[in-house]
C-alpha positions as CSV (number, residue, x, y, z in Angstrom):
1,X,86.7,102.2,86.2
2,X,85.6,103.1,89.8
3,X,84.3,100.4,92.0
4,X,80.5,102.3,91.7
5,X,80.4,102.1,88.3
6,X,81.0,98.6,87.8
7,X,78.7,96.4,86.0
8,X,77.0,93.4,87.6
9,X,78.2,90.5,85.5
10,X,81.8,92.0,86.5
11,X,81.5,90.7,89.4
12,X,81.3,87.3,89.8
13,X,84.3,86.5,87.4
14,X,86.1,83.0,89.2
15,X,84.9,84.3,92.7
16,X,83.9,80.9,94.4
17,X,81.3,80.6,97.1
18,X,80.9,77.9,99.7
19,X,77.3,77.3,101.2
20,X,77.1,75.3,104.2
21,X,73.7,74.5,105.6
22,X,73.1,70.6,107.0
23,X,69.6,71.4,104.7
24,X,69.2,70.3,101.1
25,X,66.6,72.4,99.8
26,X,68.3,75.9,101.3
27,X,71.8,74.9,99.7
28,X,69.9,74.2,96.3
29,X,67.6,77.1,96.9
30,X,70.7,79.7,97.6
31,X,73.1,77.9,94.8
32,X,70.7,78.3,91.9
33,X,70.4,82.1,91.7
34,X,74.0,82.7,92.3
35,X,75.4,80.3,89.7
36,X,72.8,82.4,87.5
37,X,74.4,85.6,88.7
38,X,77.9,83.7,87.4
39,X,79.8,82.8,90.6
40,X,81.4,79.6,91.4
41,X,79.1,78.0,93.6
42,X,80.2,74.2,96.1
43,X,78.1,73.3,98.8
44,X,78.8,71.1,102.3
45,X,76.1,69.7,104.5
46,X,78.1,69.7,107.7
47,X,81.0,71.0,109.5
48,X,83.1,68.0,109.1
49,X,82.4,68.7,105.0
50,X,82.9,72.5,104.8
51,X,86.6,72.1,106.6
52,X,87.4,69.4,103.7
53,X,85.8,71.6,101.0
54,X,87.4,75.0,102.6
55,X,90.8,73.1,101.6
56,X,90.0,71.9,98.0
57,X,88.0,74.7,97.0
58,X,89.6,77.9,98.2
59,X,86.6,79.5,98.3
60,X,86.0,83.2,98.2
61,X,82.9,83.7,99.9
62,X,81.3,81.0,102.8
63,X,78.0,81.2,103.6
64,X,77.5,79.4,107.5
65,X,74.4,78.6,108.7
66,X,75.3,79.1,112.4
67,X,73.3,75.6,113.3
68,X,74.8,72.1,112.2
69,X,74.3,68.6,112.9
70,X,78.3,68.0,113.9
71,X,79.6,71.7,115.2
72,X,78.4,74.9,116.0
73,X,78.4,77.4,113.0
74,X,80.0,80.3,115.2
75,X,83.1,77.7,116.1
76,X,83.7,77.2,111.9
77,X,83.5,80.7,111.6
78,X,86.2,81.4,114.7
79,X,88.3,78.7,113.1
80,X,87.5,79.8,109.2
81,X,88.9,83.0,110.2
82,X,91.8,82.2,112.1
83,X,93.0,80.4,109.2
84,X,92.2,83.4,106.5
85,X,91.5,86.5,107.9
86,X,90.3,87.9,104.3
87,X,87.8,85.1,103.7
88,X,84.4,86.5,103.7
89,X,81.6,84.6,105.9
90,X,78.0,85.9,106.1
91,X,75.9,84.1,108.8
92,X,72.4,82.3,107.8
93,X,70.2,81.6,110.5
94,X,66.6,81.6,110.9
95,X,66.6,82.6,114.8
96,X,68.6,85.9,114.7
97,X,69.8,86.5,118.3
98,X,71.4,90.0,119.4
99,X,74.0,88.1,121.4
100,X,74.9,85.4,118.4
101,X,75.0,88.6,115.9
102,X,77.4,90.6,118.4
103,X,79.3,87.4,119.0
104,X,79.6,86.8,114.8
105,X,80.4,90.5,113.8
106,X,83.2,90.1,116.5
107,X,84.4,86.8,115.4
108,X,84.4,88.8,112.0
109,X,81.6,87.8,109.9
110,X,80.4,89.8,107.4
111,X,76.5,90.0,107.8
112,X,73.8,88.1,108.3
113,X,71.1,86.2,106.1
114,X,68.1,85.3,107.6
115,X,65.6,82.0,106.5
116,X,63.4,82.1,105.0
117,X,65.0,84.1,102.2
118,X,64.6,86.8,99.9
119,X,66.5,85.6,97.3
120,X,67.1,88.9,95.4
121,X,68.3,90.2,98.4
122,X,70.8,87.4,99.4
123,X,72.2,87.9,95.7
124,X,71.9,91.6,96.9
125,X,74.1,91.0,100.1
126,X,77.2,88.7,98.6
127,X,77.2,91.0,95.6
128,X,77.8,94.1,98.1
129,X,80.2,92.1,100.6
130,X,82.1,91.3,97.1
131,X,82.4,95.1,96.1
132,X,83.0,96.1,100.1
133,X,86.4,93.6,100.2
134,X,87.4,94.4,96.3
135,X,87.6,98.4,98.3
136,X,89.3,97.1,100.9
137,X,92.0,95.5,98.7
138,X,92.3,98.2,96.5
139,X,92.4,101.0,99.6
140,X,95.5,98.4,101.1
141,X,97.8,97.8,97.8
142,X,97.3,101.9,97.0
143,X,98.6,102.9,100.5
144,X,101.0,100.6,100.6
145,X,102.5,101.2,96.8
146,X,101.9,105.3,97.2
147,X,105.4,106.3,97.2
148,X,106.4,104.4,94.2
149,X,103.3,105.7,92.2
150,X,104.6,109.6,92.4
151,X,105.0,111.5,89.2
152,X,108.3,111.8,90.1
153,X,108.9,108.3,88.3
154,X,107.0,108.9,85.1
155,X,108.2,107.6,81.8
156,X,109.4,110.2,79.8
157,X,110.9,110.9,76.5
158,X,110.1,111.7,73.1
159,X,113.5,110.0,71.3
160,X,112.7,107.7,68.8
161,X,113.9,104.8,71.0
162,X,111.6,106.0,73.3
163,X,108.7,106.2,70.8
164,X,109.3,102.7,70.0
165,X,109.4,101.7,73.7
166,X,106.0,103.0,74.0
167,X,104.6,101.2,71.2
168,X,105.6,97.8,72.7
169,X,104.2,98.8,76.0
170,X,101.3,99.2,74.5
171,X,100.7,96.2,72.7
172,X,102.2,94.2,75.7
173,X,99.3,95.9,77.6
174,X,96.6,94.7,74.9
175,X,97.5,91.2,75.8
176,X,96.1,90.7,79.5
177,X,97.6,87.2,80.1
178,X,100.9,86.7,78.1
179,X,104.4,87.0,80.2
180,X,106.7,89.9,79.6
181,X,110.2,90.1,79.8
182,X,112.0,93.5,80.4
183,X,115.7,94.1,80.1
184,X,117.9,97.1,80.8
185,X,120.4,98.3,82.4
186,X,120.0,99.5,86.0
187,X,118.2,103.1,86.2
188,X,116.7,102.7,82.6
189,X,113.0,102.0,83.9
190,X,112.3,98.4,83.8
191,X,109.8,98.7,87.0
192,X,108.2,101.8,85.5
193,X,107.4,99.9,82.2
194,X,106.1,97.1,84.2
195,X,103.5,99.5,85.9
196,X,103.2,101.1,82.7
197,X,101.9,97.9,81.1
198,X,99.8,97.3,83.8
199,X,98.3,100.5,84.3
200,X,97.1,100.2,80.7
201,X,95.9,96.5,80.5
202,X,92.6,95.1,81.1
203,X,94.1,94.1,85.1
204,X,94.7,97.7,85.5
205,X,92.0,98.1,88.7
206,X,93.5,94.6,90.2
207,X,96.6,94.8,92.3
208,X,100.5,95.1,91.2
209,X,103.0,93.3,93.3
210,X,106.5,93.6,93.6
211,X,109.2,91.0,94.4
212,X,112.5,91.9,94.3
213,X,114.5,88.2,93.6
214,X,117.9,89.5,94.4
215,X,116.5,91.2,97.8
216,X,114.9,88.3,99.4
217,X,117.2,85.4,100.7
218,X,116.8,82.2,98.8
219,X,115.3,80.2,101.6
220,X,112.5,82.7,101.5
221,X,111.6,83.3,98.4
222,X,109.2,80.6,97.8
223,X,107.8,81.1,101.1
224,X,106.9,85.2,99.4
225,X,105.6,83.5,96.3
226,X,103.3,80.9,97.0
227,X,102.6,81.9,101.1
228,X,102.4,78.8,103.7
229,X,99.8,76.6,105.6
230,X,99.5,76.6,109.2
231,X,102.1,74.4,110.5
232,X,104.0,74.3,107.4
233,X,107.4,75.5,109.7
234,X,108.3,75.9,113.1
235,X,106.8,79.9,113.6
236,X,103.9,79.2,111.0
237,X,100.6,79.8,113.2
238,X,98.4,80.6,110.7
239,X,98.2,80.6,107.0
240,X,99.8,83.3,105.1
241,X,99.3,84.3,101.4
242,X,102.1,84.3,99.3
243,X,102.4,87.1,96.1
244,X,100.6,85.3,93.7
245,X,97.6,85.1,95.6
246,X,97.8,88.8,96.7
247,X,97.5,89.6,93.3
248,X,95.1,87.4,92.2
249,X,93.4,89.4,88.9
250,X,96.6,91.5,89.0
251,X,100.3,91.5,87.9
252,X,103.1,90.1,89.7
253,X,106.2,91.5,89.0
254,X,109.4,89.5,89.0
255,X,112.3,92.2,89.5
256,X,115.7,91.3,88.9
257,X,114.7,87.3,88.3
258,X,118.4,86.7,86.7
259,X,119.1,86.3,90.4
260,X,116.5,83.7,91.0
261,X,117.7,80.4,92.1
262,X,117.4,77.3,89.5
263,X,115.0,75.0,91.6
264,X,112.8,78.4,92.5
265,X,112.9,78.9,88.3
266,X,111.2,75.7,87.9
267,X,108.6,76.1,90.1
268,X,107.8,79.4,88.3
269,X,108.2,77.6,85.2
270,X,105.5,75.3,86.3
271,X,103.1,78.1,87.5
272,X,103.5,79.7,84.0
273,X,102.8,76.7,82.2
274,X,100.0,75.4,84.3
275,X,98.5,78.2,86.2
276,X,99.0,76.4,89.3
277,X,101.3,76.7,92.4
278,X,101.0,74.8,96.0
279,X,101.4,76.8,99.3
280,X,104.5,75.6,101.6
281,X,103.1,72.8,103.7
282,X,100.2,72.5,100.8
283,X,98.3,69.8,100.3
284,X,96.7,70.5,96.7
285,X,96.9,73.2,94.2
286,X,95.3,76.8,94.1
287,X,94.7,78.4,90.9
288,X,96.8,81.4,89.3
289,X,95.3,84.3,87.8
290,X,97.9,86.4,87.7
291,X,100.1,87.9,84.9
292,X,103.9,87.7,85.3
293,X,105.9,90.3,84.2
294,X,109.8,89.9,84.9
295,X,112.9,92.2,84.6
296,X,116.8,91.7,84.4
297,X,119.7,94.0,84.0
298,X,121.7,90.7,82.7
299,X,122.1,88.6,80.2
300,X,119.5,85.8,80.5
301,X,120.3,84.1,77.1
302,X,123.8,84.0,77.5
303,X,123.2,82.8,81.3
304,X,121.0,80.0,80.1
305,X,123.5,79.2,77.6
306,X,125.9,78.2,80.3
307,X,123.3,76.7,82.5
308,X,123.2,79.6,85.2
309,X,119.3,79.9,84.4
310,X,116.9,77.8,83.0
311,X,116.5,77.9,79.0
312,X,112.9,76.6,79.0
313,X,111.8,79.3,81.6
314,X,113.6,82.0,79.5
315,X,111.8,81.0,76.5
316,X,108.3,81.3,77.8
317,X,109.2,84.8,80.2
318,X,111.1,86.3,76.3
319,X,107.6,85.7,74.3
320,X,106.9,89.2,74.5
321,X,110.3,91.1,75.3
322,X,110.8,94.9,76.3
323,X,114.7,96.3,76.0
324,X,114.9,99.6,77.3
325,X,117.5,101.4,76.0
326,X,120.6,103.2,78.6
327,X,119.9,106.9,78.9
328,X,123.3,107.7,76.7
329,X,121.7,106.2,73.6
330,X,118.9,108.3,74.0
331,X,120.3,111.7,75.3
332,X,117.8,114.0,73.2
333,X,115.8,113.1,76.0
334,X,118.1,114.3,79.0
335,X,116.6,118.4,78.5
336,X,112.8,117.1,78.9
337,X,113.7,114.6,82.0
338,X,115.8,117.8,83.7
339,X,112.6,119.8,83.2
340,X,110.2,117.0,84.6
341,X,112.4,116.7,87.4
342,X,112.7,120.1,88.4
343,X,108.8,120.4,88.4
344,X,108.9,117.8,90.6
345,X,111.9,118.6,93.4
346,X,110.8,122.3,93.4
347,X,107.6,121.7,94.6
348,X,108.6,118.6,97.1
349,X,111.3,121.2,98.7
350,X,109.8,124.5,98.4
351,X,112.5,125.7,96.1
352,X,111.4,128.0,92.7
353,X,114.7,126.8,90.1
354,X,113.1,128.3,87.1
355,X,115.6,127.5,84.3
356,X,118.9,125.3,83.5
357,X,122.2,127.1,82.5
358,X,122.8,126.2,79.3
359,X,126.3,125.3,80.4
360,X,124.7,123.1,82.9
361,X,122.6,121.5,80.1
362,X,125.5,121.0,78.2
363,X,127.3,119.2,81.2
364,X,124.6,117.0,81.7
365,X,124.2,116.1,78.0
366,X,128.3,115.6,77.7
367,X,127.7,112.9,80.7
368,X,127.7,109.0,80.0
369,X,125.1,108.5,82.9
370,X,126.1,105.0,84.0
371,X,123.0,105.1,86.7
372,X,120.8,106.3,83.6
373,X,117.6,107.7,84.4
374,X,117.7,107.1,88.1
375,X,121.7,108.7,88.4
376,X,120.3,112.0,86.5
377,X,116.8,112.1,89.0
378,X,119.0,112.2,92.1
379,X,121.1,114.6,90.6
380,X,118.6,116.8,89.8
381,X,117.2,116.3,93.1
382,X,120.3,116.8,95.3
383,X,120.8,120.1,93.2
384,X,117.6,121.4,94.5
385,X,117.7,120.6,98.1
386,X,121.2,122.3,98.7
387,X,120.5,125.4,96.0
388,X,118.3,128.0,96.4
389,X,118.4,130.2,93.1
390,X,116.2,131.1,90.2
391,X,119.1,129.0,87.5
392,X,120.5,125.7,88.1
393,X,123.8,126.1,87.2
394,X,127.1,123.6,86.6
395,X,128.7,124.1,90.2
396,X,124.8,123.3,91.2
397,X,125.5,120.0,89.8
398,X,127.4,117.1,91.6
399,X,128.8,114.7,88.7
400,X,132.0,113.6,87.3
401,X,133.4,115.8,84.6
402,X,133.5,114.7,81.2
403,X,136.4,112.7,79.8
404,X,138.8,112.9,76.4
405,X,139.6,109.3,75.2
406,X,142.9,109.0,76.8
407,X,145.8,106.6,75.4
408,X,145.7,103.1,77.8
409,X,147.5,103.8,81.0
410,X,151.5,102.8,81.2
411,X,150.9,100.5,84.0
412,X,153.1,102.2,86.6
413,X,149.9,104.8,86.7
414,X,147.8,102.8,89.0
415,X,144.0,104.0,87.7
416,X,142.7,104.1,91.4
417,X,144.0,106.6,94.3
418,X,146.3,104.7,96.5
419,X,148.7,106.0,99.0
420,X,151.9,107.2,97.9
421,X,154.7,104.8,96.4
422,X,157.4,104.4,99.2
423,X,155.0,106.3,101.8
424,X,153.9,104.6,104.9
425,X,150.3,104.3,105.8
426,X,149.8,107.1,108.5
427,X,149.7,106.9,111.9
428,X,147.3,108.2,114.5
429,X,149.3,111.4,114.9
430,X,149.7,112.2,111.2
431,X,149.1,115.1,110.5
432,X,148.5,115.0,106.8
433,X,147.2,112.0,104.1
434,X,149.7,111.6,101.2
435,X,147.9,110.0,98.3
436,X,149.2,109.6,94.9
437,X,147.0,110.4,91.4
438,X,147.3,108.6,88.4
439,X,148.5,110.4,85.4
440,X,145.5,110.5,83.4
441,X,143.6,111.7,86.0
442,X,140.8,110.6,88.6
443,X,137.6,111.1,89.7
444,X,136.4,112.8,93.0
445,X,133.8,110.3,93.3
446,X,136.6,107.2,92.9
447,X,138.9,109.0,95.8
448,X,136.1,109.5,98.3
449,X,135.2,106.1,97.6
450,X,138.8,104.7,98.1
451,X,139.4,106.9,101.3
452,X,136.3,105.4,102.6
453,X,137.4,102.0,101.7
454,X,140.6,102.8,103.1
455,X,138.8,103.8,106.5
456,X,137.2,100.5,107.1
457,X,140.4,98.5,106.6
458,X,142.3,100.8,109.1
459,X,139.6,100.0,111.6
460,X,138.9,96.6,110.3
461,X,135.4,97.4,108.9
462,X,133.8,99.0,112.1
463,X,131.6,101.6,110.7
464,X,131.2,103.3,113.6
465,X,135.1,104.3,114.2
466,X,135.8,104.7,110.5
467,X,132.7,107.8,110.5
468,X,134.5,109.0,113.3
469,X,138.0,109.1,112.1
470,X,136.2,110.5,109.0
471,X,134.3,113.1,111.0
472,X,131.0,112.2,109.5
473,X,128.4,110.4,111.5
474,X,127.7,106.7,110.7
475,X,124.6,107.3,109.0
476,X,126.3,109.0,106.4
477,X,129.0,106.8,106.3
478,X,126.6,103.7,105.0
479,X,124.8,106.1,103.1
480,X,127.8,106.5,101.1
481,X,129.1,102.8,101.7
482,X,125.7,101.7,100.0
483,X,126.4,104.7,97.3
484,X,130.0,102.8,96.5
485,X,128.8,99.3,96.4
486,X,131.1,99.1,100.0
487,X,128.3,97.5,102.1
């Protein structure tokens, strides 16, 4: 629902709100009709207070009176933000001063309240500055998430494995709060389910995050979780939030958490049971509200079984459990993902591919797709960018052919490329390179791959002589190391 139409009593839901005025009758007087409205509402009576409540209550929303008995409002505002630039701080004061409201606005407050007060309007003015940084947050995680939010990665199939996948998505997505464990292979869509549920679920206008566990190094993974106080490490000037707090009303999204480290797992296991975590340098704990969401392309049941991941966290992430299916179990599917895809690619490169070869069709079909999904896309894709006919056609397509079952190879037949038997590697001033095929034949893809590999052990693995004895630039080189799993 868009921001605009929200109603009211939306609102408030667990936003907490700090009022610090050194006079009892103004925090009582402001409190009342906000904890009517529904908020959270913890008062201080001093500077000294507010920085100790700050800390324990995590508050949302400060409201500062800029005079007080210990230290000057516009100082606990300087400092407040320092330490959170999101908080939100509007000013009360009851001498409003051009230069103190230039000097607030700049220190980054977000308005001003004036005594003595309207109190419809005050509910008036947090209710706005609520709405004005829920924008704000909404604007940030949309830019930032744009590119992985393109049709182009769109669930689509109508097998009956896919009909089925649906169906769970669906009922994961009625349950706002309850963990979800999705298993696949690689390519299959786990992190488009994940969206998928989220999309649909009652968190659907709070943010999505994404961490990647097998991308971020282990000694800075809890750092991306849970964030860090000031001080907590040696470059740590200022507080940072970690994921779950980013996401706070959202979904965080626990890619690839097979290659999570066992003492990270039991903190995770704690902030599923509890709905708690602590900050790095932390002194207390914040509250979660956040749904987790995790995806492997292994075998977490057999990896707990052996003690290479917890059993007790796998139990509570497999209550609800999603396994998407590999892309040759569902082929009936491949003709409506080719279509989808060319609808997409012609229109990102100007190119007008209006039908598929049937021959090509059949190609793709006869194909085991061990990328899945994501192998087929880019195939698609890189037969659009290079083509530029009305039919996509098999030479269009860039894949390994088919295979017969063959009998097991006699072992003299080595089943990779390797230079010739009795041959000796070449020399700079060869002329020619003598390789040797196996029997039962090889794929293109496996000798580029081995004459690559074979590249970087001539020049003991520096890229940027191997692309030049391979006449390509370096660039391409590591795009096709990172292609072949050589990086």
């Amino acid at each position: 629902m868009p921001i605009a139409l929200r109603r009211e009593k939306d609102m408030p839901k667990k936003r907490r709100i700090l009022i610090v005025d050194d006079e009892h009758l103004i925090r009582w007087s402001l409190s009342q009709p906000l904890l009517k409205a529904g908020y959270i509402v913890e008062t201080a009576a001093t500077g000294k207070e507010a920085l100790v409540k700050k800390d324990e209550f995590n508050p949302h929303m400060i409201l500062l009176d800029i005079k007080l008995p210990d230290m000057s409002g516009m100082d606990l505002l300087k400092q407040f933000k320092e330490e959170d630039e999101d908080l939100i701080v509007i000013m009360i004061t009851a001498y409003a001063h051009v230069n103190s409201a230039v000097q607030a606005f700049q220190y980054g407050a977000e308005d001003y309240i004036g005594k003595p007060f309207n109190l419809e309007a005050v509910r008036h003015v947090v209710r706005q500055a609520f709405e004005k940084k829920l924008l704000q947050d909404e604007v940030n995680y949309f830019r930032r998430s744009i590119d992985k939010m393109t049709d182009q990665e769109a669930l689509i199939g109508n097998s009956p494995v896919m009909i089925e996948t649906f169906k769970i998505i669906n009922r994961c997505a009625q349950t706002n709060d309850m963990t979800v464990l999705i298993m696949g292979e690689s390519g299959t869509g786990k992190e488009l389910v994940a969206k998928a549920i989220h999309a649909h679920s009652g968190r659907s206008e709070m943010p999505f995050v994404e961490v990647n566990c097998a991308a971020i190094p282990d000694s800075l993974l809890e750092n991306e979780l849970f964030g860090h106080e000031k001080g907590a490490y040696t470059d740590a000037g200022k507080r940072q939030k970690g994921v779950f707090e980013m996401a706070e009303g959202g979904t965080v999204f626990l890619d690839e958490i097979g290659d999570m480290p066992l003492p990270m797992q039991a903190k995770i296991l704690k902030v599923i049971e509890n709905k708690r975590y602590r900050r790095l340098g932390g002194g207390r704990d914040i509250e979660v509200d956040a749904r987790i969401i995790a995806a492997t392309n292994q075998d977490l049941e057999a990896m707990a079984a052996d003690g290479r991941f917890r059993a007790d966290l796998f139990y509570r992430l497999n209550v609800m459990s999603i396994n998407l299916h590999p892309l040759r179990q569902r082929k009936s599917d491949i003709p409506h993902l080719i279509k989808h895809f060319m609808g997409i690619f012609n229109q990102a490169y100007g190119r007008s591919i209006e039908s598929v070869d049937p021959r090509a069709t059949e190609m793709l079909m006869n194909y085991e797709w061990p990328g899945n999904v994501r192998e087929l896309r880019n195939t698609i894709e890189r037969a659009i960018i290079i083509e530029d006919e009305k039919i996509l056609r098999p030479e269009h397509l860039y894949i390994p052919q088919p295979r017969t079952p063959q009998p097991a190879p006699v072992p003299d037949y080595p089943q990779r490329p390797t230079l010739a038997p009795n041959v000796p590697p070449q020399s700079e001033g060869d002329d020619a390179l003598q390789i040797s095929l196996p029997a039962n034949g090889v794929s293109l893809e496996e000798i580029e791959k081995r004459i690559i590999d074979l590249a970087l052990k001539k020049h003991a693995g520096n890229q940027t002589k191997a692309a030049r004895f391979l006449k390509v630039t370096r660039d391409t080189l590591r795009y096709r190391m990172k292609k072949f799993d050589l990086l």
